[in-house]
LUMKE-938039 format. One record per atom (N, C-alpha, C): x, y, z; residue in three letters. Coordinates in pm, whole numbers, padded with zeros to 5 digits, always signed. Layout:
BEGIN
XYZALA
...
END
This chain:
BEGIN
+01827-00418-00479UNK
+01736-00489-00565UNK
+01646-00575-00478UNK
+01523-00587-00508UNK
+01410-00633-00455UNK
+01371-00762-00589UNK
+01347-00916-00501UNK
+01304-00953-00566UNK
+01181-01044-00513UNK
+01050-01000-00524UNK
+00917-01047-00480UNK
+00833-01147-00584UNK
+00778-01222-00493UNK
+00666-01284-00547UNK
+00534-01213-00625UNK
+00462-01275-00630UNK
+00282-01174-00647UNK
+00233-01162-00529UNK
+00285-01177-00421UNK
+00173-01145-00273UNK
+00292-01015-00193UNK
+00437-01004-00261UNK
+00489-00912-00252UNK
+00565-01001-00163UNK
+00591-01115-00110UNK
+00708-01186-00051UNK
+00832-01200-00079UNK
+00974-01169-00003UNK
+01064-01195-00093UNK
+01121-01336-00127UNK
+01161-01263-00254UNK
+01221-01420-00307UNK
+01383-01411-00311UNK
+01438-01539-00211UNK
+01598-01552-00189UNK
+01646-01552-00348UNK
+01598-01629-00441UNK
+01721-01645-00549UNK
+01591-01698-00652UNK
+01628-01652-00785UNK
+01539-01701-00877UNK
+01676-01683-01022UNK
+01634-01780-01103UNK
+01708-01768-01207UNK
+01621-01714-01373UNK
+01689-01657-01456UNK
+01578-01615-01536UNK
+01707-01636-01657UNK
+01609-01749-01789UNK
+01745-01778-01863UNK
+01695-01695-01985UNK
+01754-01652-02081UNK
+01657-01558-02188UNK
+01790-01605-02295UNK
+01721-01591-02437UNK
+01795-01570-02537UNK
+01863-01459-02603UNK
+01926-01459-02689UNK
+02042-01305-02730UNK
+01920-01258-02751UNK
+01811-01276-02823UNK
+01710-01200-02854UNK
+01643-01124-02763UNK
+01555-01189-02632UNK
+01526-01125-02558UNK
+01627-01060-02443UNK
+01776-01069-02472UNK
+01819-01046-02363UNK
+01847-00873-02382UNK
+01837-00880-02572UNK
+01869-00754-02573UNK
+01734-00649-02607UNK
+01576-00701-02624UNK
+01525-00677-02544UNK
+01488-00610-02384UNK
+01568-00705-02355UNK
+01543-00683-02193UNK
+01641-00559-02158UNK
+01752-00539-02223UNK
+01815-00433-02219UNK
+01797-00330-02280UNK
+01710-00298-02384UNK
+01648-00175-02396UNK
+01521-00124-02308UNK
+01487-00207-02284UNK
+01360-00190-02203UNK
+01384-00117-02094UNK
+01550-00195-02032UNK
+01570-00095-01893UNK
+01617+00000-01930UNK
+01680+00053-02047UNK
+01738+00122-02144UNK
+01605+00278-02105UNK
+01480+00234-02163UNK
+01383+00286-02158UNK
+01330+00277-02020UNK
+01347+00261-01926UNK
+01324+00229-01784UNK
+01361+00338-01720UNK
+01505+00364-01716UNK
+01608+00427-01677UNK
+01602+00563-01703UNK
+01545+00591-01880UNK
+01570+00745-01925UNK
+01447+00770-01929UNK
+01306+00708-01819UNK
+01202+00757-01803UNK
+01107+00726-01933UNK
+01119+00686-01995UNK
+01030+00650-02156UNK
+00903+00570-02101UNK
+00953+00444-01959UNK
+00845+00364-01952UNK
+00856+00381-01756UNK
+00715+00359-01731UNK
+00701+00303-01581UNK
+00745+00190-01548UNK
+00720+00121-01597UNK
+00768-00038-01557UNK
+00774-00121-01683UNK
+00803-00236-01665UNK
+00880-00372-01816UNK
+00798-00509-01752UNK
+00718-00542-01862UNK
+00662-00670-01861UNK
+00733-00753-01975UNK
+00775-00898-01912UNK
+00802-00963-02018UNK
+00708-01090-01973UNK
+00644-01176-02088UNK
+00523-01250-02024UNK
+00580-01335-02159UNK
+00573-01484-02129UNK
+00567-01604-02218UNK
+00393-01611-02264UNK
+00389-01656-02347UNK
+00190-01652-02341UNK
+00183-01813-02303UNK
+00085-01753-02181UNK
+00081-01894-02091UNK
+00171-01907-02011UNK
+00318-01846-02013UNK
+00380-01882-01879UNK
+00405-01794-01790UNK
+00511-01779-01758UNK
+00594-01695-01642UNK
+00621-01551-01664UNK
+00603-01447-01623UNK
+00605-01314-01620UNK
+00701-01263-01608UNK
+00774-01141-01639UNK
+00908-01057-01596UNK
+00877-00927-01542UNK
+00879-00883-01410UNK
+00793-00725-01403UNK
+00907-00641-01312UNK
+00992-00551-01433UNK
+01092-00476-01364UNK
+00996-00330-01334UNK
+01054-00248-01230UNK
+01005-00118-01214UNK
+01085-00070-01129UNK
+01130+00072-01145UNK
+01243+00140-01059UNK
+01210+00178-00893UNK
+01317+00160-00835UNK
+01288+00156-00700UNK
+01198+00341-00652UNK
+01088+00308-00566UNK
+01051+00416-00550UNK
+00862+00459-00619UNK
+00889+00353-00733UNK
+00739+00364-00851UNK
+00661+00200-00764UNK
+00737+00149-00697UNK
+00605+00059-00627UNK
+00492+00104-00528UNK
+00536+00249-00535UNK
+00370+00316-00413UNK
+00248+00314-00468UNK
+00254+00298-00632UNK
+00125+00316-00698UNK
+00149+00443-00756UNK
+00027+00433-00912UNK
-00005+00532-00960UNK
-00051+00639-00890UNK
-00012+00740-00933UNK
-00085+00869-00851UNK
-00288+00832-00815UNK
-00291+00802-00936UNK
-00503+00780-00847UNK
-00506+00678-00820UNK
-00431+00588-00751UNK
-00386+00486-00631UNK
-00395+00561-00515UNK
-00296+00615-00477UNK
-00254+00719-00384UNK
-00365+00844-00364UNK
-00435+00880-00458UNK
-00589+00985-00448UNK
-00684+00873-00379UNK
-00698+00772-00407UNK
-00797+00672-00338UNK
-00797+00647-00218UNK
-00660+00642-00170UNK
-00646+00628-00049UNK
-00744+00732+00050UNK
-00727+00822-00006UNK
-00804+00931+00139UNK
-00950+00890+00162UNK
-01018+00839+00026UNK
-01171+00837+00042UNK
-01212+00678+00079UNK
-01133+00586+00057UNK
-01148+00441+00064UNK
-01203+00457+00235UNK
-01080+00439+00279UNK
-01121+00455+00463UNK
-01257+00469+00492UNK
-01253+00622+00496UNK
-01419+00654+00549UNK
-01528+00645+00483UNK
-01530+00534+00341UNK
-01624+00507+00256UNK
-01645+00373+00358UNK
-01560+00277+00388UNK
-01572+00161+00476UNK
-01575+00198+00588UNK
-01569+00286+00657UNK
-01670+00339+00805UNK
-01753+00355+00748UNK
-01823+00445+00669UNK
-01969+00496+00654UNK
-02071+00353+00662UNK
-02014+00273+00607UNK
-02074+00150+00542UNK
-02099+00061+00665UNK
-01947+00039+00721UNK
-01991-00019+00854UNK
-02091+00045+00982UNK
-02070+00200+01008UNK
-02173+00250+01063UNK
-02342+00191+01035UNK
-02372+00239+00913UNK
-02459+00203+00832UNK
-02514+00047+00890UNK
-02428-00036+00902UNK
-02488-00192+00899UNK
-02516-00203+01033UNK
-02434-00131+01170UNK
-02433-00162+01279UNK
-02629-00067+01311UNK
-02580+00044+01251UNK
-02719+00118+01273UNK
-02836+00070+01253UNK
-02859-00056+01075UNK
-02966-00151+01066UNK
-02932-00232+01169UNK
-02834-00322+01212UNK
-02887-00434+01289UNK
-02959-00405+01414UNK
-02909-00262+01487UNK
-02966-00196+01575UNK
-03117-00214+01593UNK
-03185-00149+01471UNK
-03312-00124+01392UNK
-03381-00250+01433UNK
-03307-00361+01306UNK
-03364-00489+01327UNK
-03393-00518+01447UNK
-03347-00506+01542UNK
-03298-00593+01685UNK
-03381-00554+01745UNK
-03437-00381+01742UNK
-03514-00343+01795UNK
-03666-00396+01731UNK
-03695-00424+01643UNK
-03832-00468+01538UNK
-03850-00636+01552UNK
-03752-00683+01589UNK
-03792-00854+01638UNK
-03812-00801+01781UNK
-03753-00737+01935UNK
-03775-00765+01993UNK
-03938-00726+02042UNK
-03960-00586+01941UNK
-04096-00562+01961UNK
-04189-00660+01915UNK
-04198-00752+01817UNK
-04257-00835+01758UNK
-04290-00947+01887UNK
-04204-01001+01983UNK
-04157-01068+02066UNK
-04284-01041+02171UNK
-04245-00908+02210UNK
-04316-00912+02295UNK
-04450-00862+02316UNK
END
C-alpha cells in the first residue's frame, strides 16, 4: 500500500475517521474497485479533504495519457528549435542594423 500526498510524496501515517455510513460506502466502492466496475474511488467532503483509492498498477495513467507521451517530447523540441532559430534571425537583424 502506497500512501501519497498530491505532489505524489509519501505519506508515513495518516488517519481517516468515517462513519458506519460512509464506511460501508467505502466498502463497496472497493467492493467495485476490486471486481473492475470502477478505475478509481473518490470520496470528497464539499470543501474539505479528499479520499482517492486506485489499484496498484492504474497509477501510469489513462491509456491517452500514455498515447501523449510519444508526441509531447518532440512537439517541445520542435518549439525549442524554432525559438533558438528566431533568436538566431534576430541576432543576425540587430547586428546588421548596428553596423
Amino acid at each position: 500500500m502506497k500512501i501519497e500526498d498530491r505532489r505524489g510524496e509519501a505519506v508515513p501515517e495518516t488517519t481517516v475517521t468515517v462513519d458506519d455510513e460512509e464506511l460501508i460506502d467505502l466498502l463497496q466502492g472497493l467492493a467495485d474497485l476490486v471486481e473492475g466496475k470502477r478505475e478509481h474511488l473518490h470520496f470528497q467532503q464539499l470543501g474539505g479533504p479528499e479520499l482517492v483509492v486506485q489499484r496498484a498498477g492504474a497509477e501510469d495513467g489513462a491509456p491517452i495519457e500514455r498515447q501523449m507521451d510519444w508526441w509531447v517530447g518532440p512537439l517541445v523540441l520542435f518549439g525549442v528549435v524554432f525559438v533558438i532559430i528566431g533568436a538566431i534571425t534576430v541576432v543576425r537583424w540587430a547586428v546588421g542594423l548596428v553596423s
